[in-house]
C-alpha positions as CSV (number, residue, x, y, z in Angstrom):
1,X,1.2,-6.2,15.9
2,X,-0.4,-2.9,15.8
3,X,-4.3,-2.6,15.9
4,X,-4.0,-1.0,12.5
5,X,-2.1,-3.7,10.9
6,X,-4.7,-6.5,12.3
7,X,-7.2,-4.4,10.7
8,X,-5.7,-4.9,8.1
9,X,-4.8,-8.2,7.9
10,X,-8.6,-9.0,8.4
11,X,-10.0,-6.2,5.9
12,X,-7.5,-8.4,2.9
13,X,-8.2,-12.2,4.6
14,X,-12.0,-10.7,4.4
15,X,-11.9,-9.6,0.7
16,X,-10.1,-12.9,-0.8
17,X,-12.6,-14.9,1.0
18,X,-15.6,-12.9,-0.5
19,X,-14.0,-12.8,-4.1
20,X,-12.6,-16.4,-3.8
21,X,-16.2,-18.0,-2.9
22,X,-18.2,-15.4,-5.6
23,X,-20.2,-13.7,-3.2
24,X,-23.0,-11.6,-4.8
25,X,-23.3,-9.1,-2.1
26,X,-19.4,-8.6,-2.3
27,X,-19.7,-8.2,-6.1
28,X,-22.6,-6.2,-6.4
29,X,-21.6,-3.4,-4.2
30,X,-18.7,-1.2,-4.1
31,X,-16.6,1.7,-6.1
32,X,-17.4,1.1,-9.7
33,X,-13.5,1.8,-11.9
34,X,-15.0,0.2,-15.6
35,X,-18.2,-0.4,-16.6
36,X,-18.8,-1.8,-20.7
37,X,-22.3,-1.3,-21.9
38,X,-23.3,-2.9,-25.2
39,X,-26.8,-2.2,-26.6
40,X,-27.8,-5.3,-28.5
41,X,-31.7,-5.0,-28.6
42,X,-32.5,-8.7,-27.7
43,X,-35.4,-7.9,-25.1
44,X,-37.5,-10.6,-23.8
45,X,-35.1,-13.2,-25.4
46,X,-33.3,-15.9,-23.7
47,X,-30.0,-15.5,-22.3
48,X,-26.6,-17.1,-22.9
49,X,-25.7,-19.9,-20.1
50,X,-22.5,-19.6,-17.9
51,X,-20.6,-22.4,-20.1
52,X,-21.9,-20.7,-23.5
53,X,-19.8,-17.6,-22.4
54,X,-17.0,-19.1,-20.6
55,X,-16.0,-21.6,-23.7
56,X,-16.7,-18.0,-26.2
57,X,-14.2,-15.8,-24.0
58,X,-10.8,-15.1,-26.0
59,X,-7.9,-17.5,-24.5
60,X,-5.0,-15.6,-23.7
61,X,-1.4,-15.7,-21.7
62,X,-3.6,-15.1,-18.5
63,X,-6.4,-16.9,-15.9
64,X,-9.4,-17.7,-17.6
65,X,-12.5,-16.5,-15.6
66,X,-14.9,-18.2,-13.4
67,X,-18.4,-17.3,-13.7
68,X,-20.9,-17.8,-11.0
69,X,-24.7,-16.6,-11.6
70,X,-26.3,-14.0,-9.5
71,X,-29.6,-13.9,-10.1
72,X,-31.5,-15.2,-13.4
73,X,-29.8,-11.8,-15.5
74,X,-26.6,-11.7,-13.4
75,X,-23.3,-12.9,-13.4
76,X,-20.4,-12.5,-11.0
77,X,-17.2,-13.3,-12.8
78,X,-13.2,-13.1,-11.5
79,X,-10.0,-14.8,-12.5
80,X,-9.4,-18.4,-11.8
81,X,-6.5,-19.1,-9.1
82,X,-3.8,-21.4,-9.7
83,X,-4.3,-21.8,-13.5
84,X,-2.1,-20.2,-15.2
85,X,2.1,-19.6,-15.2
86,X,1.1,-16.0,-16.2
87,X,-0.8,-14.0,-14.2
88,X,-1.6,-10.9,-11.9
89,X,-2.9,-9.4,-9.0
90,X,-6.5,-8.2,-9.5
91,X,-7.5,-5.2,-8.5
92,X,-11.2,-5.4,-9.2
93,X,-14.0,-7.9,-10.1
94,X,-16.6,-7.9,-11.9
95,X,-20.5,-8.5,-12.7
96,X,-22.0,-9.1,-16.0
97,X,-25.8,-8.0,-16.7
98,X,-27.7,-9.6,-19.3
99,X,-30.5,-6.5,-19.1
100,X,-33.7,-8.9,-21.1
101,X,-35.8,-5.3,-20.4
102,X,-33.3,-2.9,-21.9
103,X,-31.3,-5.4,-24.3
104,X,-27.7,-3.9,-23.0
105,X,-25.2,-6.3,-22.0
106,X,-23.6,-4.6,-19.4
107,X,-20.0,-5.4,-17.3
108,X,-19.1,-3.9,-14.2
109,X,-15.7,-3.6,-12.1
110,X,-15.6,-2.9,-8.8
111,X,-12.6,-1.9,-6.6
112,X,-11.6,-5.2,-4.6
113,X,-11.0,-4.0,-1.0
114,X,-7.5,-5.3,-0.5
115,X,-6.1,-2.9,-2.9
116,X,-8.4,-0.3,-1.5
117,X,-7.5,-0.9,2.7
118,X,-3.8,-0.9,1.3
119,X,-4.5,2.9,-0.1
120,X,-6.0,3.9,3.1
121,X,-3.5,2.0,5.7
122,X,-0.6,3.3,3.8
123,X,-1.6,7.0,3.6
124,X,-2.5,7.3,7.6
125,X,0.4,4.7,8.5
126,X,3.1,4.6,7.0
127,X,6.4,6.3,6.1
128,X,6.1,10.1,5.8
129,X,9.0,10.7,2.8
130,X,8.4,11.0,-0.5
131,X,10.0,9.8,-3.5
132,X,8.5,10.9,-6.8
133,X,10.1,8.0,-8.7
134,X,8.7,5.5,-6.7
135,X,5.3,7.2,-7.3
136,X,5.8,6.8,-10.7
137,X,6.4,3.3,-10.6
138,X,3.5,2.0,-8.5
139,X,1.4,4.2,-10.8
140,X,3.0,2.3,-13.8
141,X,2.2,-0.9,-12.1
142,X,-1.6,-0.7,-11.2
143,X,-1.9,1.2,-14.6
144,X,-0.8,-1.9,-16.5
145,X,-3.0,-4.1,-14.2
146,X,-5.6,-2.0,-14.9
147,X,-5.4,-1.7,-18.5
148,X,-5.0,-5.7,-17.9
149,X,-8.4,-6.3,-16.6
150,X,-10.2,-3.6,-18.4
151,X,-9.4,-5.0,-21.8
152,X,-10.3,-8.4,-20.5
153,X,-13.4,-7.5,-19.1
154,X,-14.5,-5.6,-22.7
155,X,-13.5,-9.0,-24.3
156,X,-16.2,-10.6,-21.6
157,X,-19.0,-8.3,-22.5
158,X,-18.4,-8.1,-26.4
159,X,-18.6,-12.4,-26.7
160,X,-21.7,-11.8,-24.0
161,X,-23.4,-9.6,-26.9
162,X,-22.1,-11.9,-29.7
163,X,-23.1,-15.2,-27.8
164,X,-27.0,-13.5,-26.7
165,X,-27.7,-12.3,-30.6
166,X,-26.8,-15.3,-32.0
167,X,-28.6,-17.7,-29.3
168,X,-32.1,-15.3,-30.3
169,X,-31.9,-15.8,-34.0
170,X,-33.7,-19.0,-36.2
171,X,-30.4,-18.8,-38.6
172,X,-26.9,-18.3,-36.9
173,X,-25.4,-17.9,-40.7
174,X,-27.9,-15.4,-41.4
175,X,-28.1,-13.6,-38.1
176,X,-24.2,-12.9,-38.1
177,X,-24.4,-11.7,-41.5
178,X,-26.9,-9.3,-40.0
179,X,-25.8,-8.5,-36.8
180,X,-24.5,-4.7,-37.2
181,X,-24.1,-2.7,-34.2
182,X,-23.5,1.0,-34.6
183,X,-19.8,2.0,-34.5
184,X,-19.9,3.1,-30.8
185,X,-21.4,-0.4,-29.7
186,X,-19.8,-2.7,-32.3
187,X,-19.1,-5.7,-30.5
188,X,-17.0,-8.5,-32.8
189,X,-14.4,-5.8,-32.4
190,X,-11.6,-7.0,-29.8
191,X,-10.3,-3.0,-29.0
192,X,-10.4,-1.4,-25.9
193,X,-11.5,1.8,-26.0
194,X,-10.6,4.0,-22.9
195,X,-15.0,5.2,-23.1
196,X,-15.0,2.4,-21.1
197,X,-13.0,3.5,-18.4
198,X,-15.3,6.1,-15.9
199,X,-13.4,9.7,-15.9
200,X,-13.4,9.1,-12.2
201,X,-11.6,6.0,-11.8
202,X,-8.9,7.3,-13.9
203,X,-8.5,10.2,-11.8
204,X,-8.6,8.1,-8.9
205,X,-6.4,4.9,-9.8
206,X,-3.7,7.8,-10.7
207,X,-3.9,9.4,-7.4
208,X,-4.8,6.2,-5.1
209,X,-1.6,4.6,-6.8
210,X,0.2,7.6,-6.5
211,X,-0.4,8.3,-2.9
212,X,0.3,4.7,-2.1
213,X,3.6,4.2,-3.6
214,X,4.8,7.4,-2.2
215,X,4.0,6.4,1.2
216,X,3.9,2.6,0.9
217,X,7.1,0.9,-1.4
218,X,9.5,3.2,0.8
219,X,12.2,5.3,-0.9
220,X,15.7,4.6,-0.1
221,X,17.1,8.5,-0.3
222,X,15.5,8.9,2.9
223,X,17.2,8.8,6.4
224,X,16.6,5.2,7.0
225,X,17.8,4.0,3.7
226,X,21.2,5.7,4.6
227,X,21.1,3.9,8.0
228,X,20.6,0.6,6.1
229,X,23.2,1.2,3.7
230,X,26.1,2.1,6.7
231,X,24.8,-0.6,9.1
232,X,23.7,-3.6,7.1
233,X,23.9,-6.5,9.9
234,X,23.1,-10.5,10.6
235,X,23.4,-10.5,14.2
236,X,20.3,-9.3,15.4
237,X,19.6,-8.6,19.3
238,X,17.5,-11.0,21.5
239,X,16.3,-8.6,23.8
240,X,12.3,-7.4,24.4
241,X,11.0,-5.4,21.1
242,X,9.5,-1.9,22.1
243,X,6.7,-1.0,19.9
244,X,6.2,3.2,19.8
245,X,3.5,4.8,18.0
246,X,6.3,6.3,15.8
247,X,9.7,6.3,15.1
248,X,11.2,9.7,13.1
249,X,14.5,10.3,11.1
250,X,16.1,13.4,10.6
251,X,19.2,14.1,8.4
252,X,21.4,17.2,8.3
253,X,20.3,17.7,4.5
254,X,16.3,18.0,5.9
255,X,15.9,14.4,5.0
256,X,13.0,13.3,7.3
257,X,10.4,10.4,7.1
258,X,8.6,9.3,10.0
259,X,7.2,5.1,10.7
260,X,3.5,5.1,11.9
261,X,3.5,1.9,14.0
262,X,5.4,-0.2,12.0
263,X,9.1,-0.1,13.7
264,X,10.0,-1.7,16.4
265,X,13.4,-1.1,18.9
266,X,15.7,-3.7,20.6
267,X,18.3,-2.2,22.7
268,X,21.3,-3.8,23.8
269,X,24.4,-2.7,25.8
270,X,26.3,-2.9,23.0
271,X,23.9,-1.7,20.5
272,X,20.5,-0.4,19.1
273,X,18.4,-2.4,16.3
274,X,15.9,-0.9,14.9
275,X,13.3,-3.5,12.9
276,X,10.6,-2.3,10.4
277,X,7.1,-4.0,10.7
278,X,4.5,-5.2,8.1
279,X,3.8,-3.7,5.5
280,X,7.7,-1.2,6.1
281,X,9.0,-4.6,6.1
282,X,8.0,-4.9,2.3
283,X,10.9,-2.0,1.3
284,X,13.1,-1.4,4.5
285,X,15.5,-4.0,6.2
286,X,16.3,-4.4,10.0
287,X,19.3,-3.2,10.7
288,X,22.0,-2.4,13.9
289,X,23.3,0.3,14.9
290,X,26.6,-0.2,17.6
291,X,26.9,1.3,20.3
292,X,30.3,3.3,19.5
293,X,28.1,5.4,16.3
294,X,25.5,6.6,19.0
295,X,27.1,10.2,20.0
296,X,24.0,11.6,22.3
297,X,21.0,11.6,23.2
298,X,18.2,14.3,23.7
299,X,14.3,14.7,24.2
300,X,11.7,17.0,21.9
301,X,9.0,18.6,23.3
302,X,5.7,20.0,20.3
303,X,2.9,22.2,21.2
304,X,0.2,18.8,22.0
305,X,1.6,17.8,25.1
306,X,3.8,14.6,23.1
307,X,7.4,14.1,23.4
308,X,10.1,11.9,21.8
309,X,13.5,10.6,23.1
310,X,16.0,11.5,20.4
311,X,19.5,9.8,19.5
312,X,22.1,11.1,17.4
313,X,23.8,8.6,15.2
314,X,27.2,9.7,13.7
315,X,28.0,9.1,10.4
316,X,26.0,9.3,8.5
317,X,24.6,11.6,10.6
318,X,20.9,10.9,11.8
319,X,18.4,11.8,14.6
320,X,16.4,9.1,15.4
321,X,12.9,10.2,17.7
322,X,11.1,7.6,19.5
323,X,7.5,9.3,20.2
324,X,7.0,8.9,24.5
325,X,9.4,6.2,25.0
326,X,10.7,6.0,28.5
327,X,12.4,2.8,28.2
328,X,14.4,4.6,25.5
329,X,15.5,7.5,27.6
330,X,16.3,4.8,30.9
331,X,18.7,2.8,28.1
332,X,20.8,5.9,27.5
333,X,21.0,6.4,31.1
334,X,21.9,2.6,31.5
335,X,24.6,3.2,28.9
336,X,26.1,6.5,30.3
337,X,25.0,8.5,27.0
338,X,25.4,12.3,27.2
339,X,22.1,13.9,27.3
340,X,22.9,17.3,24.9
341,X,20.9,20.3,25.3
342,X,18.6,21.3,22.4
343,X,20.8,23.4,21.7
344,X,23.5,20.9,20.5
345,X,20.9,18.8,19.3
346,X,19.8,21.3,17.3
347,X,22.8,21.8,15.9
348,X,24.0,18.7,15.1
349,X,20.4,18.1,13.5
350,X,20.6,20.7,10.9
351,X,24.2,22.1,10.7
352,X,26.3,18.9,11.0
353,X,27.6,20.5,14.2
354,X,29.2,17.4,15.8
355,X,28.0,16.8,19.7
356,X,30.6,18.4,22.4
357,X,33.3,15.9,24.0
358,X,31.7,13.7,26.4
359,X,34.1,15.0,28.9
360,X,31.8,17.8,29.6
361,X,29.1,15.4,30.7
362,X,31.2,14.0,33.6
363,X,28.8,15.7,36.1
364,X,25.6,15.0,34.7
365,X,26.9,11.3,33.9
366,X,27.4,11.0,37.7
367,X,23.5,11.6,38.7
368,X,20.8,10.3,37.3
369,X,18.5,13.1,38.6
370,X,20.8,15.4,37.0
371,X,20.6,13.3,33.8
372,X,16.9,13.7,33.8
373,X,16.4,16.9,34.7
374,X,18.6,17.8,31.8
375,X,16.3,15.8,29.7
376,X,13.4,17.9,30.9
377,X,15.3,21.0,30.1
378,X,16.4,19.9,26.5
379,X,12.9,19.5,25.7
380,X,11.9,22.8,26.7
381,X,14.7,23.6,24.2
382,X,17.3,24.9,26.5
């Protein structure tokens, strides 16, 4: 497990223990994506209890909502686990203000941090390949949550206003005959109005959702889908994992996507496996590749002093890089694997050129220094 991923794993294990237990500091801090302001004008008047507005709240298909106060004004509110056969994965919680000063009822949302540290792991971490589709689709899905918990939070701050201006008045009849809010704050209405919704966190959901589907769910036109789809497998090696800091694919057709810390490499006499990590796990399957599809393999030098061992997989054609693996380059010594020039990996990489007859390689097969040195040379691009 990478550094990165137990980051992670304790940034989400962090924000469901905060949300779970109602912490105020967790709730009353944070990116604000929906506030609901209603102006009711009920200063200096007592405020509605916790179990006055949790029995008021619409029912519905989803959670009802727990309610925990703050402070004497101040409410920290999320959705109830376990109770309910419907239901969804947040991705913010709230605060209700009862404002006794102003007379506004007031409900915040704040970004939970799960769906936040998923955003940011994805984007520096994961796959490199993009998939518009896909984008579309993870938009589609935190949209709908969204949408979700925005109209449910309205609902929480309109029975607020309706429960506080009734709980002030001598006559309930009579202040409910009289209890007209201006169009803009009217709050027996059960609408959603997208007012509600910040400009920003529209712009921001879109692209936060956008950039993590494109780099998180994992689209399967890329190199590695095609390797799962021609070496689907259940025997999977026993031998040590080797973790790399990344793990590149390369088509012919300029497919290319590139794992971040999340694939690991068994290698095998007989074969290579190649085993995606959390969170690649979530949209990519392990899969094993036998030793008689491996045609060559080469090494890549770039301008910042990194390298990667590189082996060519026929049909469908793929270069997979291993950033600074040694052990990868000692296996395809092990396994008497011609080491091409860069040159022919060049070729193969981007014009389907198939590698030359391993027949050539009989001298360089025969000495290891040899081998090596023409290892160095490839990656110097000779």
């Amino acid at each position: 497990m990478t550094p990165t991923t137990l980051l992670l794993i304790c940034v989400v294990l962090t924000d469901l223990a905060l949300n779970f237990m109602l912490v105020p500091f967790y709730f009353q801090h944070g990116i604000v994506v929906f506030r609901r302001k209603i102006k009711c004008d009920q200063r200096e008047t007592p405020i509605p209890s916790i179990a006055q507005i949790e029995v008021r709240i619409p029912s519905s298909i989803w959670p009802d909502f727990l309610l925990k106060e703050i402070d004497p004004i101040q409410f920290a509110f999320r959705e109830r686990v376990f109770k309910s056969m419907m239901t969804y994965t947040p991705i913010m919680h709230g605060v209700l203000r009862l404002d006794t000063e102003s007379g506004y009822v007031v409900v915040t949302g704040r970004l939970n941090w799960t769906t936040l540290a998923f955003i940011v792991f994805a984007f520096f971490n994961l796959s490199d390949h993009v998939d518009l589709s896909f984008g579309f689709m993870a938009l589609l899905i935190l949209s709908v949550i969204y949408l979700i918990q925005a109209i449910r939070y309205s609902q929480i701050a309109n029975t607020a206003a309706i429960i506080w201006r009734e709980s002030s008045s001598q006559n309930q009849d009579q202040s409910n005959a009289n209890f007209n809010l201006n169009a803009s704050d009217h709050v027996q209405s059960r609408s959603f109005r997208l007012a509600n919704i910040p400009a920003g966190a529209v712009v921001g959901i879109g692209i936060a959702s956008f950039v993590l589907a494109i780099h998180f769910i994992g689209a399967k036109q890329d190199p590695y889908g095609d390797l799962e789809t021609a070496f689907k497998s259940t025997n999977y090696l026993q031998t040590k994992a080797i973790s790399p800091t990344s793990v590149g694919f390369t088509s012919p057709d300029r497919k290319y996507s590139k794992y971040k810390g999340t694939m690991d490499i068994r290698l095998s006499a007989d074969a290579m496996e190649l085993d995606p990590t959390f969170p690649s796990s979530i949209s990519n399957k392990k899969i094993v590749v036998p030793m008689n599809r491996i045609a060559a393999c080469s090494r890549t030098c770039s301008g910042d002093n990194t390298w990667s061992a590189d082996i060519l997989i026929d049909n469908p054609a793929t270069e997979i890089a291993v950033t600074q693996s040694q052990e990868v380059l000692e296996w395809c010594w092990d396994n008497h694997i011609p080491m091409v020039s860069g040159k022919d990996r060049r070729a193969f990489v981007y014009t389907r050129t198939p590698v030359p007859e391993r027949s050539r390689y009989t001298e360089q097969l025969s000495s290891k220094a040899i081998y090596m040195e023409q290892g160095r040379q490839s990656c110097l691009g000779y």
